[in-house]
C-alpha positions as CSV (number, residue, x, y, z in Angstrom):
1,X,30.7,193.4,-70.7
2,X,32.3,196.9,-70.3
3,X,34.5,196.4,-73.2
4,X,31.2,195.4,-75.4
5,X,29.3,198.9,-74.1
6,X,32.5,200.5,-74.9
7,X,32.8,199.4,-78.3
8,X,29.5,200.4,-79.3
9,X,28.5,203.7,-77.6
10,X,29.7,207.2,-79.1
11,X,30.7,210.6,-77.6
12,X,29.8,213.0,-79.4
13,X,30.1,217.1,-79.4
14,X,29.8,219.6,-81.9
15,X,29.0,217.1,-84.3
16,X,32.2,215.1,-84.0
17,X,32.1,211.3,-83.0
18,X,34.6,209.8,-81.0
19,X,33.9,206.1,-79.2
20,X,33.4,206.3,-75.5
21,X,37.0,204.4,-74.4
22,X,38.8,207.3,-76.6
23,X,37.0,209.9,-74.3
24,X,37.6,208.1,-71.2
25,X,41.3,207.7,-72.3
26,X,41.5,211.3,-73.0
27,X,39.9,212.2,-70.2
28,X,41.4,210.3,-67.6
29,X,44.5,208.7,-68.8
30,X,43.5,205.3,-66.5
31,X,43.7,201.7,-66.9
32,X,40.8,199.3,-66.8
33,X,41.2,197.9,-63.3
34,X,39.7,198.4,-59.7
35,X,37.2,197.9,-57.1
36,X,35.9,201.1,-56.3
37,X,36.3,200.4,-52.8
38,X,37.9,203.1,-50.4
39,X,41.3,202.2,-49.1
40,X,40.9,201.5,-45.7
41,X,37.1,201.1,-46.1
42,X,35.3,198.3,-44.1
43,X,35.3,195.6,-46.4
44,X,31.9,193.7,-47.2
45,X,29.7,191.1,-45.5
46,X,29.6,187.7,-46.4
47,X,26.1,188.6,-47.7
48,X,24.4,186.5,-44.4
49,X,22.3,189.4,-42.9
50,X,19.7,188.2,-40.7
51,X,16.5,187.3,-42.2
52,X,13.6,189.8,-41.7
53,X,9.8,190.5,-42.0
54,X,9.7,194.2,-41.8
55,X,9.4,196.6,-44.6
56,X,12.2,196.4,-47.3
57,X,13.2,200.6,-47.8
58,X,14.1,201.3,-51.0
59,X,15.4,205.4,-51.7
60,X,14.4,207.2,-54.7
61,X,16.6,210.4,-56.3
62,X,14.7,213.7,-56.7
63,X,14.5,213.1,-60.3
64,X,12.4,210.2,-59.3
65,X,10.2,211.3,-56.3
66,X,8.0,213.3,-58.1
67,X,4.6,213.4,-57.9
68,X,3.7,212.0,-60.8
69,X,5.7,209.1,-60.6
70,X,3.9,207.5,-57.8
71,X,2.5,205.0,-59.5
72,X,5.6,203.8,-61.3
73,X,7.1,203.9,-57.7
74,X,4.2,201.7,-56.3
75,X,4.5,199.2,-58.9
76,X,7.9,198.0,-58.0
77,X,7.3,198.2,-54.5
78,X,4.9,195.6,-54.8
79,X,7.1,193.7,-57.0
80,X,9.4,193.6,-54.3
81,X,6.7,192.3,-52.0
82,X,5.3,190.1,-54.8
83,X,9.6,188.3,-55.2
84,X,10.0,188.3,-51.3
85,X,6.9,188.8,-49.4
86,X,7.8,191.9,-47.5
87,X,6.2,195.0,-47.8
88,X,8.2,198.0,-49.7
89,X,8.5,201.3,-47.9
90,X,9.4,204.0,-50.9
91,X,11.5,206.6,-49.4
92,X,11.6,209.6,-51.9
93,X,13.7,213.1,-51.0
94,X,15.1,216.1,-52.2
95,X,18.5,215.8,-52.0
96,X,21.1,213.2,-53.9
97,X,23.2,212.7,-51.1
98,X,19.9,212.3,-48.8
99,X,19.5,209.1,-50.8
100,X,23.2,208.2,-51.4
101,X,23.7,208.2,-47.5
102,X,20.3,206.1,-46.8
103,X,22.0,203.4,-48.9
104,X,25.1,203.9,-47.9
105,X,24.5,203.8,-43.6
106,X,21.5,200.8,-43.9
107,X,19.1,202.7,-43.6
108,X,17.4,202.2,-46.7
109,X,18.0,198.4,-48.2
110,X,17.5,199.0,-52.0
111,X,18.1,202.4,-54.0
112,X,17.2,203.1,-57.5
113,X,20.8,205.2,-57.9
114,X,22.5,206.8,-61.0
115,X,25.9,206.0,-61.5
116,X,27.6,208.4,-60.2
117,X,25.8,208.2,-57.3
118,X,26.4,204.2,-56.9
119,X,30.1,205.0,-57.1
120,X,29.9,207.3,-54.2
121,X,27.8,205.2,-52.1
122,X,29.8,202.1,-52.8
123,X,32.9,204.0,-52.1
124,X,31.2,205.1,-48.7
125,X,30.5,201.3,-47.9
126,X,31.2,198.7,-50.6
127,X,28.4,196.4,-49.2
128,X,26.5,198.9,-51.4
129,X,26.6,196.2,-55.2
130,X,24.9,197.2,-58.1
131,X,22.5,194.0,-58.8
132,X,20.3,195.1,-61.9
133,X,19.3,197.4,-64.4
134,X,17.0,198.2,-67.3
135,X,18.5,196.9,-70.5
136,X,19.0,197.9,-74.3
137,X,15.7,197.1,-76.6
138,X,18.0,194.0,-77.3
139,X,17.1,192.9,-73.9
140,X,21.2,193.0,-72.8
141,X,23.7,195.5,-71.3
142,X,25.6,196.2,-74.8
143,X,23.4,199.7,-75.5
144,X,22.2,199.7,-72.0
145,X,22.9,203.7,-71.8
146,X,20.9,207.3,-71.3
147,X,22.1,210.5,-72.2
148,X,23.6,213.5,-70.7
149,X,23.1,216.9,-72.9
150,X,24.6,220.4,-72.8
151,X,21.7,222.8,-74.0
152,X,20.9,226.3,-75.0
153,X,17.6,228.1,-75.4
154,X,16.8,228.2,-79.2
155,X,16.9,231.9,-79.4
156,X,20.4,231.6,-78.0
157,X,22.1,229.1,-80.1
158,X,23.6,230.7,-83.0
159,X,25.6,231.8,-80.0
160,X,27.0,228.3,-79.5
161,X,27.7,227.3,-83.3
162,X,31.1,226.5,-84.9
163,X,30.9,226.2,-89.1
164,X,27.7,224.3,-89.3
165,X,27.9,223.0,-86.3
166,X,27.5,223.6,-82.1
167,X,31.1,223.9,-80.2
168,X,31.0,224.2,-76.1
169,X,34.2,226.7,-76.9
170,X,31.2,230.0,-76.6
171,X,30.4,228.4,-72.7
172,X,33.3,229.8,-71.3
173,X,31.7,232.6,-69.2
174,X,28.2,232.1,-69.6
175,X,26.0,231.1,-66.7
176,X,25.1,227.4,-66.5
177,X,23.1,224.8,-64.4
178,X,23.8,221.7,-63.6
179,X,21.8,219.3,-61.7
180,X,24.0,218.2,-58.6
181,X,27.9,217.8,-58.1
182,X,26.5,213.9,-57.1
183,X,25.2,213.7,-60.7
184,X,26.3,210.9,-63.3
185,X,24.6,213.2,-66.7
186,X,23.8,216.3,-64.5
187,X,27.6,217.1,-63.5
188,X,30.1,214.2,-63.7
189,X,30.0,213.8,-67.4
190,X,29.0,217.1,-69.1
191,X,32.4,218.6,-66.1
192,X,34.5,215.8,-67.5
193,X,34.0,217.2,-71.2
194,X,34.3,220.9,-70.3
195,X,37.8,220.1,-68.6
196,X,38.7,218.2,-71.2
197,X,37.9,220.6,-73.7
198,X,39.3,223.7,-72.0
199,X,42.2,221.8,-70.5
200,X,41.4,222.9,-67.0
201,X,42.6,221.3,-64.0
202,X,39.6,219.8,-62.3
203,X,35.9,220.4,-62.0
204,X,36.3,222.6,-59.0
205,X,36.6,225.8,-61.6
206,X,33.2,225.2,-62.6
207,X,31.9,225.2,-59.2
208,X,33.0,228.9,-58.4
209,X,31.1,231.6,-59.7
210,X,33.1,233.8,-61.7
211,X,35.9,231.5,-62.2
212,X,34.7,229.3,-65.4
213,X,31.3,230.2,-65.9
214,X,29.7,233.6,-64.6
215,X,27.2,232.2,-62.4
216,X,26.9,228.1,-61.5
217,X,23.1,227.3,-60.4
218,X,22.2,223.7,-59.2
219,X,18.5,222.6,-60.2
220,X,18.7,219.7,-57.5
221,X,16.9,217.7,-60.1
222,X,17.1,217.1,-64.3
223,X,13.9,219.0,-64.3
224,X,15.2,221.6,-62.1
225,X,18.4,222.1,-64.1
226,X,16.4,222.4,-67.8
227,X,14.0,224.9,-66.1
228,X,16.5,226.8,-64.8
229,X,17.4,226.8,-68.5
230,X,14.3,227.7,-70.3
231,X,13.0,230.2,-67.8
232,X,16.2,232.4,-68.3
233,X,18.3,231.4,-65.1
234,X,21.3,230.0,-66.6
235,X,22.7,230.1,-70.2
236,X,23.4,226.8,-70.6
237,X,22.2,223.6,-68.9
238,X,23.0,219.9,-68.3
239,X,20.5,217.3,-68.0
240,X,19.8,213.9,-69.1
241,X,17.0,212.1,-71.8
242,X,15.2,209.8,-69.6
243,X,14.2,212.3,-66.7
244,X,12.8,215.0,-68.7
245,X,11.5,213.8,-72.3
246,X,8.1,213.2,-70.7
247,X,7.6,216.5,-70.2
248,X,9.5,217.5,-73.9
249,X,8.2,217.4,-77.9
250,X,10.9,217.0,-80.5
251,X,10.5,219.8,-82.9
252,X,13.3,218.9,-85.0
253,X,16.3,216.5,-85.6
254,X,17.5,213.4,-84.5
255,X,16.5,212.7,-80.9
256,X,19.6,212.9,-78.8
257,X,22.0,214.6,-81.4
258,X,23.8,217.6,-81.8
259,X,21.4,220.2,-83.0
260,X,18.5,218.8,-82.1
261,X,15.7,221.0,-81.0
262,X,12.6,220.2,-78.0
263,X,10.2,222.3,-76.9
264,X,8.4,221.9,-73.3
265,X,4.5,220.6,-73.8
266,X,1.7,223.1,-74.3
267,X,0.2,221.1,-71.5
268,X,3.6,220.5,-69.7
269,X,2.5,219.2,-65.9
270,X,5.2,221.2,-62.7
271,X,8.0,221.8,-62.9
272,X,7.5,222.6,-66.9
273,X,4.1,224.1,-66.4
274,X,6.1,227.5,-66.3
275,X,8.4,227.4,-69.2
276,X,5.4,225.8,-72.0
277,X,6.0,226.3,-75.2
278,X,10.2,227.2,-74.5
279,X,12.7,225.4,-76.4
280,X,16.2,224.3,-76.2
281,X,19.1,222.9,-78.3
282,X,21.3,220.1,-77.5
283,X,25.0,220.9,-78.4
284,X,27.0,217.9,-76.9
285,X,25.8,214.8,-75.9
286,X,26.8,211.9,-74.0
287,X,26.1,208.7,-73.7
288,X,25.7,207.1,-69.9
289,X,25.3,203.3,-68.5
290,X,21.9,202.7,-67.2
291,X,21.0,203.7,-63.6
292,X,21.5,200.5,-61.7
293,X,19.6,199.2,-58.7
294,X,21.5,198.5,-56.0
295,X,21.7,196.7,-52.8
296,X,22.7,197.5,-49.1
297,X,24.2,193.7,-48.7
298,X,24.9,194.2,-45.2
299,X,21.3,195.1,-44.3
300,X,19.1,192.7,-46.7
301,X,19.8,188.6,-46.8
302,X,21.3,186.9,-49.3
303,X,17.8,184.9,-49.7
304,X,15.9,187.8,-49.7
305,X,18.3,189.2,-53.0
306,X,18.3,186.4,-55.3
307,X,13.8,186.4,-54.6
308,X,14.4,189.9,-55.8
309,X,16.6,189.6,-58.7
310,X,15.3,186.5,-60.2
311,X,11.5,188.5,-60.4
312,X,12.6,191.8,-61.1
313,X,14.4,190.3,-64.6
314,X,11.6,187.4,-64.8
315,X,9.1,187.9,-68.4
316,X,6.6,188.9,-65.6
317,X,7.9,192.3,-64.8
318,X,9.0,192.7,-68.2
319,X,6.1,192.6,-69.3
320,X,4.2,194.8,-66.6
321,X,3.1,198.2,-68.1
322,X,3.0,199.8,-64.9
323,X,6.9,199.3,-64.3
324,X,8.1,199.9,-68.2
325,X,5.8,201.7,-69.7
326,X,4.9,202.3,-72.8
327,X,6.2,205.4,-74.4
328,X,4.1,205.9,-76.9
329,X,1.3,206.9,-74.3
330,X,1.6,210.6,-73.4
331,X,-0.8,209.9,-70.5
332,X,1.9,207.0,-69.1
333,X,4.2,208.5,-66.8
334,X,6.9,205.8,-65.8
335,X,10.9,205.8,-64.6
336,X,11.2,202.9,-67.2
337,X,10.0,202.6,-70.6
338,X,8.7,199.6,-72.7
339,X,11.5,201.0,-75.7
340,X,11.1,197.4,-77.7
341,X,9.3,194.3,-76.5
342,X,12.9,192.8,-75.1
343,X,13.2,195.2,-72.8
344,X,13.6,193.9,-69.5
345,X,15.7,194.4,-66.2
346,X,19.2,192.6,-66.2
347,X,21.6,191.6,-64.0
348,X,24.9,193.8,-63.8
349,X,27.8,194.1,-60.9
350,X,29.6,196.5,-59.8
351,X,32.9,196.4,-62.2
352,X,30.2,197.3,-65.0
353,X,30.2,200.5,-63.7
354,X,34.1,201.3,-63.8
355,X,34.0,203.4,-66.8
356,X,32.4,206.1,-64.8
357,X,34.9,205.6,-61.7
358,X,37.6,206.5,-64.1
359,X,35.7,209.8,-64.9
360,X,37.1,210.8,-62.0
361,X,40.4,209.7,-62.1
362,X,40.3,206.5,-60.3
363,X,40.7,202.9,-61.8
């Protein structure tokens, strides 16, 4: 199933295409292949944890603890209590690895993680498995991405072009935000291409000021990074699609191509209420597996998994507009979106999510 996502995504920056296995080969030099798992870790359960009746605690991210995504949040807790009949305790917090470690040490069951994040916690205890996540609108795992962007203000980005198009070569030295060194789209990948591109030895130079970039802010969140952006904080930002579009209104282009230009909402809800009307440029953009929803298999039974996999990719939560909603209505504020009517949850594993293991160098 890698091999098929592989086949059919693109990288692309500065208007040049490449497909996704010739970047992770040029970036990484690494053969398909691998666990994940730490040398030496503890290996996994069996899957036989002790049946329970209390509260099933499933972490959010920042980018997903907001506010205004309590609703989305409260619909698939009770979906979890409608597959198993236990009651859903939603842990948001502030911090990535806040939620990474709740997964990771038990003490949340379920987590709602991106990939980068999964890696980690799996690497801190592989009885953390990826079990599902949102598909393509083909209802399969093929397309099953989001996207990580490099931006620039508008007024800034004849800074950033090359010919006709945007280059990252103008970066070097710049101030820049990304949105957590645990982030998939908010560090992992948009570091990975600035390495590559500038041949540098590892991500650590971008983590010093005045090493790579002049100043190196962390927003803590994808809306944190691309406010830090468009108030004037930080040159250039990173930041994916699916956290921060609600907030966004194409003004031109393609969405989610080089050169294409968004502008925060006139009536933009916090964190955007103070940058309305500011716009940005995207001038590389990559695409990222879907965000998978993972277990803590030592600390939930096996019975209690399958209840919650078979509903969660069941027509029945398909089909709920509180959990994919539909994105078409500005008032809707969800973590999924309805994007055809075969969207659905699907099941994945942990080997789907290799690709972004060998971002950083390991099979």
């Amino acid at each position: 199933m890698t091999e098929g996502f592989l086949s059919r995504r693109q990288f692309v920056v500065g208007g040049a295409a490449l497909t996704m296995a010739g970047v992770l080969g040029a970036l990484t030099g690494c053969t398909a292949g691998g666990s994940g798992a730490a040398a030496g870790a503890v290996p996994a359960t069996d899957g036989t944890a002790s049946a329970s009746t209390d509260p099933i605690t499933m972490v959010w991210l920042p980018d997903n603890s907001s506010s205004d995504l309590t609703a989305s949040r409260e619909a698939i807790g009770a979906a979890i209590k409608a597959a198993c009949g236990r009651e859903a305790n939603l842990l948001t917090s502030t911090d990535y690895n806040v939620a990474i470690e709740s997964i990771a040490s038990g003490k949340a069951q379920m987590a709602l993680l991106g990939p980068e994040g999964y890696v980690q916690a799996n690497k801190k205890n592989p009885q953390v498995l990826a079990a599902f996540t949102n598909s393509d609108e083909d209802g399969g795992l093929d397309g099953a991405c989001y996207y990580s962007r490099i931006c620039v203000r508008k007024e800034d980005a004849d800074r950033f072009k090359s010919g006709s198009g945007y280059s990252l070569e103008n970066i070097k030295g710049a101030s820049f935000s990304f949105v957590s060194a645990t982030s998939t789209s908010g560090f992992k990948v948009p570091s990975s291409a600035i390495v590559s591109e500038f041949g540098l030895d590892s991500s650590d130079e971008l983590l010093e000021a005045g090493a790579f970039f002049s100043e190196v802010l962390f927003g803590n969140s994808h809306q944190g990074s691309a406010v830090n952006l468009l108030s004037g904080d930080a040159d250039v930002a990173a930041f994916d699609d699916v956290d921060v579009d609600m907030y966004l209104d194409l003004v031109s282009g393609e969405a989610n191509t080089v050169g294409a230009v968004y502008k925060a909402k006139d009536n933009a809800e916090a964190p955007f209420d103070t940058v309305r009307g500011k716009e940005f440029v995207i001038i590389a953009i990559t695409p990222v597996l879907n965000s998978p929803i993972c277990f803590n298999e030592g600390a939930i039974s096996a019975d209690d998994r399958t209840k919650i996999v078979d509903y969660f990719c069941s027509d029945k939560v398909a089909n709920d507009p509180q959990i994919f909603v539909d994105p078409d209505d500005e008032n809707a504020k969800g973590i999924f979106e309805k994007d055809s009517e075969k969207t659905c949850f699907v099941k994945t594993d942990d080997a789907w999510y290799d690709p972004i293991r060998k971002l950083g160098g390991a099979a």
